[in-house]
C-alpha positions in Angstrom: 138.4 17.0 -25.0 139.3 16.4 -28.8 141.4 17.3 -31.6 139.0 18.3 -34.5 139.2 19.7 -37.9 142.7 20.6 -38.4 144.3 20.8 -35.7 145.2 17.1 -36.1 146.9 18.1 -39.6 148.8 20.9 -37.7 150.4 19.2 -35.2 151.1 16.3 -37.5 149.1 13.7 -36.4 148.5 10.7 -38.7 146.3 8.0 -39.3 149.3 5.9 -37.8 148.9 7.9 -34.9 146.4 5.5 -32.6 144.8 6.0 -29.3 146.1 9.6 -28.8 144.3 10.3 -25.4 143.3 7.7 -22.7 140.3 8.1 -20.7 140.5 10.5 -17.9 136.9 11.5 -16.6 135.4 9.6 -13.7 132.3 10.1 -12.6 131.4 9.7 -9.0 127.8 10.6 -9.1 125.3 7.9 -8.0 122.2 7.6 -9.4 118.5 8.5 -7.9 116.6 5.1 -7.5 114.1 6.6 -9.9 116.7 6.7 -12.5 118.8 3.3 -11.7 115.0 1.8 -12.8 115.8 2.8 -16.1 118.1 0.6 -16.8 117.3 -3.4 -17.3 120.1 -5.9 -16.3 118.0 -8.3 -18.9 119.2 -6.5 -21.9 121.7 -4.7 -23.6 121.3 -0.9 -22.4 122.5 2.1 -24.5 122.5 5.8 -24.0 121.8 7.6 -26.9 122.1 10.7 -28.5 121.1 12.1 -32.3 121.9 15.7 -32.9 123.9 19.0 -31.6 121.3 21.2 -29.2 122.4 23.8 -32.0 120.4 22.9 -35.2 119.7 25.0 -38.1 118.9 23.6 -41.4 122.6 23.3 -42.5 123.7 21.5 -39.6 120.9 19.1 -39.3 122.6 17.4 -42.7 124.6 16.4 -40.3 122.8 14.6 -38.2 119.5 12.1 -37.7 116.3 12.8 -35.9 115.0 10.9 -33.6 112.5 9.2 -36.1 115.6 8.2 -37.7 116.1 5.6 -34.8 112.8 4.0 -34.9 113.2 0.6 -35.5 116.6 0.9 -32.7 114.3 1.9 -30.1 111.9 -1.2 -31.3 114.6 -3.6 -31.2 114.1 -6.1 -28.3 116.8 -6.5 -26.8 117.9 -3.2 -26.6 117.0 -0.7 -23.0 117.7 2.6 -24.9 118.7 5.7 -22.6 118.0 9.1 -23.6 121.4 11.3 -23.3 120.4 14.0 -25.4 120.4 17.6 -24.1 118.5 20.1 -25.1 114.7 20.2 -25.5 113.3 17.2 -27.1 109.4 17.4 -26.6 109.4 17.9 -30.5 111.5 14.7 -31.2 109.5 12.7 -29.1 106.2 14.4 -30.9 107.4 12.7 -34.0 107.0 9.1 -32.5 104.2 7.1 -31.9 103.3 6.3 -28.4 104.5 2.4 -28.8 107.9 3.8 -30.4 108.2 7.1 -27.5 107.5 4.6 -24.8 111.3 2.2 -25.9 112.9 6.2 -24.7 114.0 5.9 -21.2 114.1 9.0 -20.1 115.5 10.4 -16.6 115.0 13.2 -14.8 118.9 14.4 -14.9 119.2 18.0 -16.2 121.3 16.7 -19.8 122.3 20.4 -20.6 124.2 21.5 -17.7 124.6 18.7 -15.0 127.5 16.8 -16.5 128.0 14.7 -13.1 124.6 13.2 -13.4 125.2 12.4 -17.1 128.7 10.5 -15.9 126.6 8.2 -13.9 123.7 7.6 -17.1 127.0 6.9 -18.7 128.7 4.5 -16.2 125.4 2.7 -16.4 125.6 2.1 -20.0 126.7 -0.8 -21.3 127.7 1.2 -25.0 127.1 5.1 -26.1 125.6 5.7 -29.6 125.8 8.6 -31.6 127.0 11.5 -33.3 130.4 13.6 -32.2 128.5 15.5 -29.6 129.0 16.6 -26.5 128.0 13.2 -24.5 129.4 11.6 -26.7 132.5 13.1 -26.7 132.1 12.8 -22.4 131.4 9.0 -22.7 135.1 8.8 -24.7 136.4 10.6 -21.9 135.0 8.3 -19.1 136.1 5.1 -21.1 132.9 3.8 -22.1 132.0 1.8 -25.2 131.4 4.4 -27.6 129.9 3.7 -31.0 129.4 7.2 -33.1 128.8 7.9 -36.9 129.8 11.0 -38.8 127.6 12.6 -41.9 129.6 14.7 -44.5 129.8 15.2 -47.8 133.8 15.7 -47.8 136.5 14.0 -45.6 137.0 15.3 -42.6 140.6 14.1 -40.3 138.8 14.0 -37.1 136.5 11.1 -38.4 140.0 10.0 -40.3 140.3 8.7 -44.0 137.5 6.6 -44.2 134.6 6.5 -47.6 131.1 5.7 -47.1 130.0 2.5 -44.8 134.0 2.1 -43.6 133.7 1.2 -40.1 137.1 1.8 -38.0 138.8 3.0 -34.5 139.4 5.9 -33.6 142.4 7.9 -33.6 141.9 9.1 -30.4 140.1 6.9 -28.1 140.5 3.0 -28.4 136.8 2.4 -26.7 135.4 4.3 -29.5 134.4 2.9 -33.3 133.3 5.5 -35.9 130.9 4.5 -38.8 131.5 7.3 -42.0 128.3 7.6 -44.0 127.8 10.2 -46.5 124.8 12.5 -46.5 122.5 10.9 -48.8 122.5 7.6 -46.9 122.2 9.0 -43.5 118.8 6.9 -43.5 120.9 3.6 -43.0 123.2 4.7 -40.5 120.8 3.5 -38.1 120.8 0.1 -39.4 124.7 -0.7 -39.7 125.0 0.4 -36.0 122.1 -1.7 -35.2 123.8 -4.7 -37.1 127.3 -3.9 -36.0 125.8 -4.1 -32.0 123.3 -7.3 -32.6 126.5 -9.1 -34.4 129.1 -8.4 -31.3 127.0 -8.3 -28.2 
């Protein structure tokens, strides 16, 4: 799906090197009416995802929490959609029931039905979130893709860029990747907030 690490540095890709792979999922899949409810034509809808399903306490450095995202799921005029797999009862435990309630959540098996998440993601008007597997799936299918990367060194894959940079990617020209470092992963949420409020 995507050049990571160093394989970009072995086969000599640079940062000149733009829009690398085109889109070349389609999903098919259609929706159960139960889940097309989830979705509101009235606002701006976004499928959503915050962590890897592998998390052990090094690896969640690099990434949020759900909790993380509360004043996103709050926000008005966004109709968030859950695209995280693995179990999240415990992410969801962490929110209050106002907060829990903003989570649309379908009944599409997230781990290990990848043509049901196609059609949560054709739905979507923009995907948010860390370089997962949906999100990683969305770039695939050509969706407006919106991700963030949290590390204390540079890394190719999320290109040259310091903290706060904003910039598109090297591979996908629907995707735009935010670089925070670790310390400030609590405002992430808030320049991808901005960044959607400001061009939607």
């Amino acid at each position: 799906w995507l050049l990571c690490g160093d394989m970009g540095r072995l086969l000599d890709f640079t940062e000149n090197s733009t829009n690398l792979c085109a889109p070349y999922l389609k999903s098919t899949h259609c929706l159960s009416e139960k889940d097309c409810e989830l979705f509101d034509s009235k606002k701006i809808n976004i499928g959503i995802a915050w962590r890897s399903g592998l998390v052990n306490g090094r690896r969640l450095h690099n990434y949020t929490k759900l909790s993380d995202w509360d004043s996103f799921l709050r926000e008005e005029s966004f109709n968030v959609i859950n695209l995280q797999y693995s179990d999240i009862s415990q992410d969801l435990y962490e929110l209050d029931e106002i907060t829990r309630s903003k989570l649309k959540i379908s009944s599409i098996d997230l781990q290990d039905d990848f043509a049901g998440i196609g059609a949560l993601i054709n739905k979507c008007d923009l995907v948010v979130g860390p370089m997962t597997a949906p999100i990683v799936q969305a770039m695939a299918q050509g969706a407006t893709v919106i991700s963030y990367g949290l590390t204390a060194t540079d890394r190719w894959n999320f290109s040259l860029g310091l903290q706060y940079e904003q910039y598109d990617s090297l591979w996908y020209k629907n995707q735009t990747i935010f670089r925070m470092r670790k310390h400030l992963k609590e405002e992430v949420v808030s320049v991808i907030k901005n960044h959607i409020l400001t061009n939607n």
